[in-house]
N, C-alpha and C positions, 0 to 999 in steps of 0.2 A: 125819439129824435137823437141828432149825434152829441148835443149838448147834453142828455139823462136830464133834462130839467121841465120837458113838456112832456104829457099824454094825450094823446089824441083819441075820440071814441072810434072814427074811423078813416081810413085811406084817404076820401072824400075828403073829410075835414082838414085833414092836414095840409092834402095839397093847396087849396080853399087860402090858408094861414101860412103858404109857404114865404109869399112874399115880405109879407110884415115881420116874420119869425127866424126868416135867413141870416139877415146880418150877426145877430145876436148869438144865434144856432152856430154859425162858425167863428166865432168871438171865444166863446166856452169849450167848442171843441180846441182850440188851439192850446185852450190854458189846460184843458184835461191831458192834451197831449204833450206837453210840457213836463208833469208830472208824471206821467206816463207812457208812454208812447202807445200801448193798447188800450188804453183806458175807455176813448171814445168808439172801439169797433164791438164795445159790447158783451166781452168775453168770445168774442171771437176765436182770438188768437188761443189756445190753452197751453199747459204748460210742456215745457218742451219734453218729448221723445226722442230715443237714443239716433244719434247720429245716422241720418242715413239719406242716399239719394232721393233728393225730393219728390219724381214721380212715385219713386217706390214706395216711398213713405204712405205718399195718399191713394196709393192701389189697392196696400195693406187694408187702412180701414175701411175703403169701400166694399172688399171683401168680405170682411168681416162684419159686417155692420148694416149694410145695404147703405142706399144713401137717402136717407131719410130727408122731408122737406118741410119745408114752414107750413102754416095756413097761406104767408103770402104766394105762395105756390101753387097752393091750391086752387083757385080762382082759374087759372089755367087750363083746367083739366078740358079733356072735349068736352062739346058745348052736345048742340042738337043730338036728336038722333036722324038717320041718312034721309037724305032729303033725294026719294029714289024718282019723283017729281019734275024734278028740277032740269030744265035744260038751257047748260051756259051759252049764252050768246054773248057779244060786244060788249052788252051793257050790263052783265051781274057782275054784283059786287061782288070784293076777295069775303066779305063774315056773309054771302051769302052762300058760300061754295063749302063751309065747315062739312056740312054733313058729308058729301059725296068725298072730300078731303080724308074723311074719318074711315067712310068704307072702302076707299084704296089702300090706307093706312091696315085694316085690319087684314085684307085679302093680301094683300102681300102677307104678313105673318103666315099666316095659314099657309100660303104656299111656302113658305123657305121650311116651316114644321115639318111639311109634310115630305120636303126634299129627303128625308131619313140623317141620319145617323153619319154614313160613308163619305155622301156626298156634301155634306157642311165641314167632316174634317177633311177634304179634297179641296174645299174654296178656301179653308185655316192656313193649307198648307201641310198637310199630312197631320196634324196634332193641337189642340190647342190647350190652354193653362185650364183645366176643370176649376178653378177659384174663382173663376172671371162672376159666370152666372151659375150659381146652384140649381141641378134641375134641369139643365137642358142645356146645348147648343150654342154660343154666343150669335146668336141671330141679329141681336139687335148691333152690334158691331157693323153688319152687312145691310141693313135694310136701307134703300134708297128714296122712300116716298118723302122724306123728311126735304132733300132736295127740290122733289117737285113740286114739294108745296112751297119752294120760294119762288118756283119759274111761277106756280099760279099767283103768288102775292105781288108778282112784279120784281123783284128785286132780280133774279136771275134771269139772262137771257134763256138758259136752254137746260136740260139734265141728259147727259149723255150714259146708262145705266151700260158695264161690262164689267167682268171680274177677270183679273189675270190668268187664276189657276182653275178656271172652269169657264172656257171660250164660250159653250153654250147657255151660261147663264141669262146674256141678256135676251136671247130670244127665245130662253122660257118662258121668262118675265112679261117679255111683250104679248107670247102669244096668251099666256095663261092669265094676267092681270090687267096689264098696263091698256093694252088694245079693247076689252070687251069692256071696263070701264070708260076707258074714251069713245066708244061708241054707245055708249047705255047713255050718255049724261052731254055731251058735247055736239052744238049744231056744229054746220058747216061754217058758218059765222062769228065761230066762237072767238077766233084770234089766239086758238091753240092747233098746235099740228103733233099727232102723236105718228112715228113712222120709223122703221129699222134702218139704221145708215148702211152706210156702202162700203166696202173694201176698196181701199188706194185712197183715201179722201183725207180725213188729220191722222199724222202717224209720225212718229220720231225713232230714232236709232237708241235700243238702250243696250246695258250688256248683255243682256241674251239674245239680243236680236232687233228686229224690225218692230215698235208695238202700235199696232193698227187702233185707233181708238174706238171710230166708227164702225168699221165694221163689224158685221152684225150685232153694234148694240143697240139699246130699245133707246129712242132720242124724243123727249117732250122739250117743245119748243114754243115761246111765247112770243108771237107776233105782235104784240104790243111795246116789246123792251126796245127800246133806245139802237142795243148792239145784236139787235136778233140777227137785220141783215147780214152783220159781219159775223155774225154764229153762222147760217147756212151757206155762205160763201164756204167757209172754212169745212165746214162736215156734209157739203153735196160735190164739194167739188177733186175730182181727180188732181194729184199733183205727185208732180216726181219731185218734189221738193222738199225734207224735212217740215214740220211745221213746229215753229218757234214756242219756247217758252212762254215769250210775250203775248204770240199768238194765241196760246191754250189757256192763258189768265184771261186774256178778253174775252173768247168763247163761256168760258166756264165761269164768269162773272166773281172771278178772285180779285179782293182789293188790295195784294199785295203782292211783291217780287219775293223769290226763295235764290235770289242771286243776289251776289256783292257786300253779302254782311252774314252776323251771327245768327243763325236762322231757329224756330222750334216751331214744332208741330201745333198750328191752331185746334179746336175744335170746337162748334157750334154744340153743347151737348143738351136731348132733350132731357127735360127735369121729369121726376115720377117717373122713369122707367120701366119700373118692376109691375105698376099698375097700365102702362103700353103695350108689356108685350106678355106679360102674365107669366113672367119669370121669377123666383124665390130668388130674393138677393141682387135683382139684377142691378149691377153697377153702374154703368152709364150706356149712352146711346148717342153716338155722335148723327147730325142731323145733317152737319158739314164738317168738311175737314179739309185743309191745307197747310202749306208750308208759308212761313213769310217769315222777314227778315227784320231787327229789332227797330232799325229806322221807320220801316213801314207802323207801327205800333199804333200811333192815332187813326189811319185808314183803318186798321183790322179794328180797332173799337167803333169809330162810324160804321161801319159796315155792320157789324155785330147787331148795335143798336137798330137799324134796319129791317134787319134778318129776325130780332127778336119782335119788332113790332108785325111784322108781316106775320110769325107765325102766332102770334097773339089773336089774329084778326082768324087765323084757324082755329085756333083754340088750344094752343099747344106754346109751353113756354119754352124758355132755351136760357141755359148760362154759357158765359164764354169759358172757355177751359185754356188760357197759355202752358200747355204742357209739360216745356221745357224750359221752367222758370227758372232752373238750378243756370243757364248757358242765357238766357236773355239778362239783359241789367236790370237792377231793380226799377230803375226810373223808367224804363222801356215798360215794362210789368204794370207799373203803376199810370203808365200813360196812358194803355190800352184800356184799362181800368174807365180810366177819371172820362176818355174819349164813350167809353160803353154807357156809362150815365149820362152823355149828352152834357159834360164838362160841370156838373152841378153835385158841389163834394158831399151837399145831405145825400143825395138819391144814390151816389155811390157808394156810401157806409150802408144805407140800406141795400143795397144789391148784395153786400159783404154776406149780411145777418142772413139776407134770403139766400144765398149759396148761391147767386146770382153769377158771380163769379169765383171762382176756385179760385182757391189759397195751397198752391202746393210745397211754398218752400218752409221750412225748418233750418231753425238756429239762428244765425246774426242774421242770414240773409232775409229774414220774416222781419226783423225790425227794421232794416234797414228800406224793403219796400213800404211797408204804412208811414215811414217817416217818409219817404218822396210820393206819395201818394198824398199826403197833410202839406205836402210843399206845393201841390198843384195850383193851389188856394193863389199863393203868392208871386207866380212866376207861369208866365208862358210855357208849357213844355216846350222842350228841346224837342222830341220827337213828332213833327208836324208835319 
């Protein structure tokens, strides 16, 4: 626990003892953290290394190192094996869809492996850093299923699957994966719609041009969410009209704006990677990924938490990654944090220990977040 003063035999037990144990548990963390500021995250924090930009710092070791995980991690892992059985209607549950979840999960793989060599550095961009993953391709950089296992958990209205630098990617996908899974396992009934969108429908002006989002990408859609309807307004309908920022957060089920403040790259990232995509060293694997702005902080932690419990119920964990922690504020950092534990500062020192959340900054600004992180305790955040 964060006070070093209890053991527990197991997860069960603790949370069991969480109520009687709380007050006391953050009484001791305070006085540790008095004395120390890292004291209570466990050896967390280690000692510092030579000055350097905080992403880069932590790309370093995950290069080198892979990114190894707790046991509490491990619990996580896929669950069933394919439940080739199963046909979702209305009424199946998200832990009862793990399996078929599992074998979209792997047949994607298999197809981006199988895309060659050429055409994974034509979606990179002509070239990519060979450190990322040892061994092959940074595929898991690209893979989309991780999405639509939140349109399946409910959290997301829709996954709209396209790649910039390779137009036909999503109706590779659709026809080679995404479609003969949605027909192998999906009634009519189901309150999913798997279908290719259309050209002229959501599309914004960027600098190189016109960027058509819909068309022809592969679009899973969840008629059960909240904002489905204002999803297929948006990506069935023809317009000559720009469609808004605001508008493509609503679709795409972003809980934050990337206008009007300090912004940095979010990332849902899934944990065990290397044993997802059966890559040596592989580094991460983002599940989700946006931009938002440091004010937004406590929505991108509710959300987080969400998105993690959803893909729980698949059997697939997830840490948050604040990417650009060196340009957000510490207390911005530490909000998203404390909001990602569902505001409860033990559960958050434990998400620390489990790599639940990334630690990417280095030097004062490392003490400087765990002290407003230990100030959560005390004080409303700011960022709400």
């Amino acid at each position: 626990t964060a006070c070093r003063l209890v053991k527990y035999c197991s997860v069960g037990c603790q949370k069991a003892h969480r109520k009687q144990h709380k007050n006391a548990c953050e009484k001791r963390a305070a006085e540790l953290l008095q004395s120390n500021p890292f004291a209570s995250c466990r050896g967390l924090i280690k000692e510092e290394q030579p000055c350097k930009k905080a992403a880069e710092l932590k790309e370093e070791q995950l290069y080198s190192q892979g990114h190894e995980r707790t046991e509490l991690n491990q619990k996580a892992a896929p669950g069933p094996p394919f439940a080739s059985t199963l046909r979702v209607t209305a009424s199946t549950n998200v832990e009862d869809m793990r399996g078929i979840f599992r074998e979209l999960f792997d047949s994607e793989i298999r197809f981006m492996k199988g895309l060659g060599e050429e055409t994974l550095k034509k979606m990179c961009g002509g070239s990519w850093d060979p450190r990322f993953c040892e061994g092959g391709a940074p595929i898991n950089h690209f893979s989309t299923s991780g999405e639509i296992g939140l349109v399946l958990a409910g959290v997301k209205p829709c996954s709209v699957v396209a790649h910039h630098n390779l137009q036909e990617y999503g109706q590779l996908l659709y026809r080679n994966v995404l479609r003969p899974w949605y027909e192998k396992y999906f009634s009519e009934d189901s309150g999913f719609v798997c279908e290719l969108g259309s050209p002229g429908c959501a599309w914004y002006e960027s600098d190189s041009g016109v960027a058509d989002i819909a068309g022809g990408a592969s679009m899973f859609i969840n008629l059960n969410h909240s904002d489905a309807s204002y999803a297929i307004g948006i990506l069935r309908t023809k317009n000559s009209r720009a469609t808004t920022q605001e508008e493509l957060r609503k679709v795409f089920g972003y809980p934050a704006s990337d206008e009007g403040g300090i912004e940095s790259l979010i990332e849902y990232q899934f944990q065990n990677p290397a044993s997802i995509y059966k890559i040596k060293n592989c580094c991460c694997s983002p599940c989700l990924d946006f931009r938002a702005i440091e004010s937004d902080a406590a929505s991108v932690g509710r959300h987080f938490r969400q998105c993690r419990e959803g893909m729980l119920k698949l059997g697939y964990s997830l840490a948050l990654d604040v990417y650009h922690q060196d340009e957000w504020s510490p207390r911005a950092v530490a909000t998203a944090w404390y909001y990602a534990a569902g505001c409860d500062m033990e559960e958050c020192l434990q998400m620390l220990q489990a790599d639940q959340v990334w630690m990417r900054c280095c030097g004062h600004r490392k003490e400087w977040l765990i002290r407003e992180l230990f100030n959560m305790r005390s004080r409303q955040p700011s960022f709400v």
